[in-house]
N, C-alpha and C positions, 0 to 999 in steps of 0.2 A: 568663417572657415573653422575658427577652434571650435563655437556654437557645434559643427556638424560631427568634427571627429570627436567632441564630447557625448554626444550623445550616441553615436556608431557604439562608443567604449561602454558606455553605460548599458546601452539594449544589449550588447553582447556579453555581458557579465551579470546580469539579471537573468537572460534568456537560459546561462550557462548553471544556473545554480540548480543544485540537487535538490529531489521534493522533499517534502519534510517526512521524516522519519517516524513513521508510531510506534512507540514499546508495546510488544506484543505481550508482555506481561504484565504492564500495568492494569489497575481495577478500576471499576466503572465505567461510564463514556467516555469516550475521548472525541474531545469538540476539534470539528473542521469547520475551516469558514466556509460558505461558498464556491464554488469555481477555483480549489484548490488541488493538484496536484501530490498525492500524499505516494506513502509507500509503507508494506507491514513486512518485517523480514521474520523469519522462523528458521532457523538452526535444522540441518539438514546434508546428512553426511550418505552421499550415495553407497558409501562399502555395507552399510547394511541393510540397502536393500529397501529401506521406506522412503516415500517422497510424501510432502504436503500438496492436498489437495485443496481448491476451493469450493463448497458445496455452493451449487447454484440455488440455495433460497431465501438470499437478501434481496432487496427493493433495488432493484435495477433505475430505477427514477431519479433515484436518490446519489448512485453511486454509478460511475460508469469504468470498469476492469478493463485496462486499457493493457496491462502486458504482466509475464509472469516470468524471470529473469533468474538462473540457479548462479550462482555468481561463486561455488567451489566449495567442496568440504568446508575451510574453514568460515565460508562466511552466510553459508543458507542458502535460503531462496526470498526473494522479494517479487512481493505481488504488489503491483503498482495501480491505482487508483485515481481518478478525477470526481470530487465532488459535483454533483449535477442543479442537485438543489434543497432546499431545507427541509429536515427530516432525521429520523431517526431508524435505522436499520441495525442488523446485525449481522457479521460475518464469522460464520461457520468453519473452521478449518479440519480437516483430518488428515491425519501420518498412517500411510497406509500398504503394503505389501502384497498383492493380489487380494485376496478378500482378509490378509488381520487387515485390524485398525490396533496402530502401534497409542497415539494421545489423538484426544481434543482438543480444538482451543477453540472460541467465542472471543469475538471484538465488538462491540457495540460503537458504533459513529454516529455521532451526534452531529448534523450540519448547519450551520446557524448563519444567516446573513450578517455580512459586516456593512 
């Protein structure tokens, strides 16, 4: 019986943990494993009117954009991500206001099997 509510605790505290986090400012690739769970947040304050977009021309194969979640002035937007399988793509973002484009940013993922 402990066997069972041990493991109940364990799968629901695994199951509960948050994906991992990419700095969207960090340089080069940034290596995912496999069948991972990730997330890119971008700073993203609606009183002025730009939001981040995600250009649809990375390798779908590779990455599969599962949701896109604005989580309030102070804290952006996160665009949430499952690795699919090994490869290298790149994601495109732009901050945009009807036709400006306010920045760019490029992310490059690296997905490599564990």
């Amino acid at each position: 019986m402990k066997k069972i509510i041990y493991l109940s605790f364990l799968s629901i505290l695994l199951g509960s943990c948050s994906p991992l986090t990419i700095d969207s400012n960090a340089s080069g690739s940034q290596l995912i494993k496999n069948n991972t769970k990730f997330r890119i947040n971008l700073p993203e304050d609606h009183r002025t009117g730009y939001t981040w977009q995600l250009n649809d021309d990375y390798d779908k194969s590779i990455l599969d954009h599962t949701n896109t979640v604005w989580e309030g002035n102070s804290n952006g937007v996160f665009f949430y991500f499952t690795s699919s399988k090994k490869g290298t793509t790149t994601l495109n973002f732009k901050s945009r206001k009807h036709d400006n484009i306010n920045a760019l940013k490029s992310i490059t993922i690296e997905v490599f099997e564990h």
